[in-house]
N, CA, C and O atoms as a GROMACS GRO file, in nm:
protein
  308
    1UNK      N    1   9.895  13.362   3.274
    1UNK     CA    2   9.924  13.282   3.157
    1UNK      C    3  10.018  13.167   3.191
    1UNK      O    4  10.026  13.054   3.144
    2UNK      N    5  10.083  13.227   3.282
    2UNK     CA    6  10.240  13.126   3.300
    2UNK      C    7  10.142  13.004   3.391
    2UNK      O    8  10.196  12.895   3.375
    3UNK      N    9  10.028  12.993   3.472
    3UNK     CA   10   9.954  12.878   3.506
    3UNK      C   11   9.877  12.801   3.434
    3UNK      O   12   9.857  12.681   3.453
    4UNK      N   13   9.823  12.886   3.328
    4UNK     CA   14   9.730  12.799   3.203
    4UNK      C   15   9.859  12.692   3.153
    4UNK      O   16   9.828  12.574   3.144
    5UNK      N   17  10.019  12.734   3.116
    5UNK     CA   18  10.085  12.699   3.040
    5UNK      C   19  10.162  12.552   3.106
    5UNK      O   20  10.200  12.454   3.041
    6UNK      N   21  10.170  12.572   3.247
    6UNK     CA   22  10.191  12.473   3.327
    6UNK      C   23  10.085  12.327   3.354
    6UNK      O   24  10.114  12.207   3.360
    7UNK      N   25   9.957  12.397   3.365
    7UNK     CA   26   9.862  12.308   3.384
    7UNK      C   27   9.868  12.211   3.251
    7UNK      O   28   9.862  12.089   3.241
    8UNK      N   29   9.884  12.321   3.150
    8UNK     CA   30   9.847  12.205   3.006
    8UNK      C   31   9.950  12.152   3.010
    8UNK      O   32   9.943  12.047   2.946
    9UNK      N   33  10.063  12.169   3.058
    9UNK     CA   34  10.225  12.085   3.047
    9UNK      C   35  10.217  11.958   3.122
    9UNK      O   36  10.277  11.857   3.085
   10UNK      N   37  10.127  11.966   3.251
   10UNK     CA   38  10.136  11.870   3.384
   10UNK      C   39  10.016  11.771   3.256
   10UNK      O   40  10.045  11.657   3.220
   11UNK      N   41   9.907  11.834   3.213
   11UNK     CA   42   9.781  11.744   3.146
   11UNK      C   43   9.850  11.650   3.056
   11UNK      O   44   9.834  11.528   3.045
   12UNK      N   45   9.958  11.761   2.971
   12UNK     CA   46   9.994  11.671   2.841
   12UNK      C   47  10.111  11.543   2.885
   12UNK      O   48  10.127  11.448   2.809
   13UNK      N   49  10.178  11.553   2.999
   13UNK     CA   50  10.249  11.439   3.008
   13UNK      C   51  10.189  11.348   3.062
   13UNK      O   52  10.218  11.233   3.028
   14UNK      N   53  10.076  11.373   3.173
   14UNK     CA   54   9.965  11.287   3.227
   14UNK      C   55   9.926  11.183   3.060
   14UNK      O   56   9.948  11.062   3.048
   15UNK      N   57   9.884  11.247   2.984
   15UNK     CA   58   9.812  11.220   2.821
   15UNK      C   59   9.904  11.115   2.784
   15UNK      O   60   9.869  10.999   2.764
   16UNK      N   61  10.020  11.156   2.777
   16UNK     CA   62  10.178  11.106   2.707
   16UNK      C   63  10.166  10.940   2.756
   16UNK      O   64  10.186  10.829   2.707
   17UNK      N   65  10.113  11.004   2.901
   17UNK     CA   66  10.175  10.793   2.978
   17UNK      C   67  10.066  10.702   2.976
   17UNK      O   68  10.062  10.579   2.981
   18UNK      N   69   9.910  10.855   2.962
   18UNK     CA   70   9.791  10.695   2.964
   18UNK      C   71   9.825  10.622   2.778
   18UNK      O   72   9.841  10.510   2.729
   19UNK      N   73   9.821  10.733   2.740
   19UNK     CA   74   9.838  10.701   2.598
   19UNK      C   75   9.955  10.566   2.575
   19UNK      O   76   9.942  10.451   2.534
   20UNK      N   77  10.049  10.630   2.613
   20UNK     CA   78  10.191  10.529   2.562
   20UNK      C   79  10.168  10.359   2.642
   20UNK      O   80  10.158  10.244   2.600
   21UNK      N   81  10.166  10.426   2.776
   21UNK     CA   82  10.168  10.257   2.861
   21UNK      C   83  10.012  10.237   2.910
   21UNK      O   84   9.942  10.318   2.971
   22UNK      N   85   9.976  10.091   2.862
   22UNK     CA   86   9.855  10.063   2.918
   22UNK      C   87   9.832  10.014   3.048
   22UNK      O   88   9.732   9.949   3.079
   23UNK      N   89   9.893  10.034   3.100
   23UNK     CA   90   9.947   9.998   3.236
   23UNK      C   91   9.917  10.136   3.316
   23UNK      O   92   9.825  10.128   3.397
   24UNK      N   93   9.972  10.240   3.307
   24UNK     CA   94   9.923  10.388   3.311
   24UNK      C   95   9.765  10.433   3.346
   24UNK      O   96   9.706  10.480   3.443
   25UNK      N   97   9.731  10.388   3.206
   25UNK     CA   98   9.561  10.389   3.181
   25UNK      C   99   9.497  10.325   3.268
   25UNK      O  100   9.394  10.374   3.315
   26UNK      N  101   9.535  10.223   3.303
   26UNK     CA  102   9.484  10.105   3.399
   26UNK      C  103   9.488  10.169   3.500
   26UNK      O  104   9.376  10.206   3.533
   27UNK      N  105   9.580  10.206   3.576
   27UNK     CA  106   9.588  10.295   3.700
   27UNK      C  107   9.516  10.406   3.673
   27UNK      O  108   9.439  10.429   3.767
   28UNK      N  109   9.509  10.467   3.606
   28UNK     CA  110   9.419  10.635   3.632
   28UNK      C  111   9.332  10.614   3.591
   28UNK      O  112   9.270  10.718   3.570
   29UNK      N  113   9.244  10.468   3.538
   29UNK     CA  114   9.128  10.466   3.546
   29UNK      C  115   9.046  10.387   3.682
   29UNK      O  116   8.932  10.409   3.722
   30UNK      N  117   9.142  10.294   3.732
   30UNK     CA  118   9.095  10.274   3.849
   30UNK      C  119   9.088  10.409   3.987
   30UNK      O  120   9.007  10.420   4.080
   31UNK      N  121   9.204  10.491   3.950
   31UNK     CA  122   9.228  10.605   4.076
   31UNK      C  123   9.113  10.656   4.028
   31UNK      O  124   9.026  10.655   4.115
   32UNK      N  125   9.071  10.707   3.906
   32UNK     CA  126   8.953  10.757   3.918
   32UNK      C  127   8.791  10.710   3.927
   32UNK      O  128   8.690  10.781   3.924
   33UNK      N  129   8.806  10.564   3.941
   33UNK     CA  130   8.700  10.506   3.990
   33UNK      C  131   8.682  10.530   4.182
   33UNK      O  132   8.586  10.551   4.257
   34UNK      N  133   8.824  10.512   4.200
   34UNK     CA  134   8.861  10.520   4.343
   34UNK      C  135   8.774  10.634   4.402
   34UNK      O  136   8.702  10.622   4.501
   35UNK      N  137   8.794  10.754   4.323
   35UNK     CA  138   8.816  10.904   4.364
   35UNK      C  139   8.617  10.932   4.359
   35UNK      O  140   8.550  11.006   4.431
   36UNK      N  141   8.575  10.846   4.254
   36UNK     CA  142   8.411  10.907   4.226
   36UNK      C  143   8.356  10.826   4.402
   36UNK      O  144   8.291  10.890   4.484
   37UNK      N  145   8.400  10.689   4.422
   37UNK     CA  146   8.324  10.643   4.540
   37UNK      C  147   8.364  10.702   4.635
   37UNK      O  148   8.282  10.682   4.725
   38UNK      N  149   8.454  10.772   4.673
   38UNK     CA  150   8.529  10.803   4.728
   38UNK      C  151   8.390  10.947   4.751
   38UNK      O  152   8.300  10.928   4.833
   39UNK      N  153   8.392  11.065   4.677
   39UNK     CA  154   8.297  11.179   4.682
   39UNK      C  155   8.152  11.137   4.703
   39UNK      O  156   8.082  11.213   4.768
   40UNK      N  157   8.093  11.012   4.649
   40UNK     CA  158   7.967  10.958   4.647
   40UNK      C  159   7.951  10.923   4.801
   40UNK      O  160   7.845  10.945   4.860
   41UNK      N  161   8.056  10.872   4.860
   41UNK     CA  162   8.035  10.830   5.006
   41UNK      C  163   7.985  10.944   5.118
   41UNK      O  164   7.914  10.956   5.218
   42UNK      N  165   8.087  11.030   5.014
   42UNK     CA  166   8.106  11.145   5.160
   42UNK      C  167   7.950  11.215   5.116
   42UNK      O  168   7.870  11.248   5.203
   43UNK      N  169   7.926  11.230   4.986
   43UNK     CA  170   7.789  11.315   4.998
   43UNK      C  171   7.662  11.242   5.041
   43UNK      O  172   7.556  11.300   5.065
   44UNK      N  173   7.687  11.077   5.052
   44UNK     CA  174   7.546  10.994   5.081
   44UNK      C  175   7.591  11.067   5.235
   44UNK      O  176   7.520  11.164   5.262
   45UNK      N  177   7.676  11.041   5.317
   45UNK     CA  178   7.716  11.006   5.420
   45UNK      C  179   7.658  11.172   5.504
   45UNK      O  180   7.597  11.181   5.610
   46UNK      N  181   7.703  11.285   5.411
   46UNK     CA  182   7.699  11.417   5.408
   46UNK      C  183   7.540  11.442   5.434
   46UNK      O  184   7.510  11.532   5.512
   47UNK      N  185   7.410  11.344   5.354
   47UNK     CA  186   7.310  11.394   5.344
   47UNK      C  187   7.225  11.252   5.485
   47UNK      O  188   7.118  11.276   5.541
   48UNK      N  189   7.280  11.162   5.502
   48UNK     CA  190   7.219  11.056   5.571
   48UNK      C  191   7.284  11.129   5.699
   48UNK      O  192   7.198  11.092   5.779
   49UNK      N  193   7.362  11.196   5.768
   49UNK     CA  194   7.461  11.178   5.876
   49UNK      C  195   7.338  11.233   5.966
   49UNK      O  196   7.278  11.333   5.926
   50UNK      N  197   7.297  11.168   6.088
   50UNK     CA  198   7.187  11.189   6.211
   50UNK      C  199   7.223  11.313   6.280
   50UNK      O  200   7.151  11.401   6.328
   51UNK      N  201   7.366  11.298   6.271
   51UNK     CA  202   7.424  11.441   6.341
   51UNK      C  203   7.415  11.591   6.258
   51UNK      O  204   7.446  11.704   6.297
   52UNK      N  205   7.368  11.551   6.145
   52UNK     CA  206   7.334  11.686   6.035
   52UNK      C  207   7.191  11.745   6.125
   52UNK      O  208   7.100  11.668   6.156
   53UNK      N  209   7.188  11.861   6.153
   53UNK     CA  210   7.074  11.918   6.192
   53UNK      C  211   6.928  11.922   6.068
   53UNK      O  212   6.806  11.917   6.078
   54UNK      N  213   7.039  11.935   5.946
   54UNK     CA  214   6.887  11.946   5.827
   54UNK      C  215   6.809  11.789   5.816
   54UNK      O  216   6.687  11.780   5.805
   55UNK      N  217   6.885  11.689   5.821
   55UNK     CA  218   6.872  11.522   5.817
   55UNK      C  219   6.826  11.564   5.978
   55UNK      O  220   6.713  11.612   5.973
   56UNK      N  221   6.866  11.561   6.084
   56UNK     CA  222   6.751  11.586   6.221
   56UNK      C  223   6.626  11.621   6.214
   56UNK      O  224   6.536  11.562   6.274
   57UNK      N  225   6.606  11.738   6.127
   57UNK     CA  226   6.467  11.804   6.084
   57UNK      C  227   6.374  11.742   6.020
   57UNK      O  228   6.268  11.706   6.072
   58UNK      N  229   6.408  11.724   5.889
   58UNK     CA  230   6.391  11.583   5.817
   58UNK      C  231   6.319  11.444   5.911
   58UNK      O  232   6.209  11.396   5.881
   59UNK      N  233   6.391  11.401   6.009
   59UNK     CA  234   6.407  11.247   6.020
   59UNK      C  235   6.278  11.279   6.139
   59UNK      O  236   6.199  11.187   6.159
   60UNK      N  237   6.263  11.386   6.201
   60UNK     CA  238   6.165  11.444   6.278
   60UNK      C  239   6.015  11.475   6.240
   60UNK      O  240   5.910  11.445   6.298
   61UNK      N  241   6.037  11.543   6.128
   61UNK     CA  242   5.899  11.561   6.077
   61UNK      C  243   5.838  11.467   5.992
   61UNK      O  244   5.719  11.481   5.964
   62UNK      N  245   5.925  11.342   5.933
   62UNK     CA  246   5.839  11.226   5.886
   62UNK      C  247   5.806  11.163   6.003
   62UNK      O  248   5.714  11.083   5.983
   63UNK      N  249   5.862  11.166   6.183
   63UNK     CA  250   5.848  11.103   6.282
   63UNK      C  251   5.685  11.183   6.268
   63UNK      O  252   5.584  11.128   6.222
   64UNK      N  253   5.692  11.293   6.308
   64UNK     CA  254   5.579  11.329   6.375
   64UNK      C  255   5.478  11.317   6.274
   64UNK      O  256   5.365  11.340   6.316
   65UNK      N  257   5.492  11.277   6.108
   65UNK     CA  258   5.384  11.282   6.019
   65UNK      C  259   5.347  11.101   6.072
   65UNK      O  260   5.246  11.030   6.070
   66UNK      N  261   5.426  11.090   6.096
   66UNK     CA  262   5.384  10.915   6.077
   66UNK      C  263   5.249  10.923   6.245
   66UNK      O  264   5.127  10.908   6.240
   67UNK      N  265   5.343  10.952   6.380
   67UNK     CA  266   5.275  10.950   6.485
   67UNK      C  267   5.139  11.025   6.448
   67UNK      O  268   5.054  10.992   6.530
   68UNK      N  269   5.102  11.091   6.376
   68UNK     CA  270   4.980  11.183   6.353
   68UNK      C  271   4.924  11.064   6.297
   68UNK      O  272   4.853  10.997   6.371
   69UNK      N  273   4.949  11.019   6.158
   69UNK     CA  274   4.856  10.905   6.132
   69UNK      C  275   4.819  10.839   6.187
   69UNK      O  276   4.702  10.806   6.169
   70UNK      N  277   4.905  10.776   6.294
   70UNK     CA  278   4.866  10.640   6.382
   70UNK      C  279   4.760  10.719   6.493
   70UNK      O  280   4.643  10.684   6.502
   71UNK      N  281   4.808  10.809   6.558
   71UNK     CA  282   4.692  10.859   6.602
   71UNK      C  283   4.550  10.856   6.551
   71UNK      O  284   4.456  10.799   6.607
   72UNK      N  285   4.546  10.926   6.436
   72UNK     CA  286   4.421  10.931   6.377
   72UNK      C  287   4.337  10.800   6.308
   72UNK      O  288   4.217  10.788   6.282
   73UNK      N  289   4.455  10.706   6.291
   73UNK     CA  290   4.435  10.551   6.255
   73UNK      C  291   4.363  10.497   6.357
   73UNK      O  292   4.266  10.429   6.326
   74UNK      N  293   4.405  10.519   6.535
   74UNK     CA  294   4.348  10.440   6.676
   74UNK      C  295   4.270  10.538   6.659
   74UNK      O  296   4.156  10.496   6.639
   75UNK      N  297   4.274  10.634   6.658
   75UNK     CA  298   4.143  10.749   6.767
   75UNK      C  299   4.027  10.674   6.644
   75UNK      O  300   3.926  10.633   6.703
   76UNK      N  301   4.024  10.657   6.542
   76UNK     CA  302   3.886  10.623   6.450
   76UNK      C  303   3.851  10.486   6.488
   76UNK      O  304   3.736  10.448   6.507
   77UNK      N  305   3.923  10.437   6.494
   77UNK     CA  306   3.895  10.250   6.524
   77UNK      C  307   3.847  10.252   6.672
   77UNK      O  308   3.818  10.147   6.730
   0.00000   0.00000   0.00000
């Protein structure tokens, strides 16, 4: 209980300063613009990274779907 009672204490003065100073607001709405690109990077970065074995697997089997076509594209022509 004594952490629920803290957290809402730390929330409500957070509340107190966007509310009172707009200056406040301004800042914790940019930190939290900061904070979303900030997670968006790491998960593009998380799912694009070459060194990811699942993105290896991936980047492999559209290789070998593509080389199959072209194969079958020359071997007919």
């Amino acid at each position: 209980m004594e952490t629920q009672l803290i957290f809402f204490l730390l929330f409500a003065v957070a509340a107190y300063f966007i509310v009172t100073d707009e200056s406040v607001a301004a800042a914790f709405y940019y930190v939290s613009k900061i904070a979303t690109q900030y997670i968006q990077r790491q998960w593009w970065w998380l799912q694009n990274n070459p060194r990811n074995p699942i993105v290896k697997y991936q980047m492999n089997r559209r290789s070998m779907k593509l080389a199959e076509e072209l194969m079958r594209e020359l071997n007919s022509k």
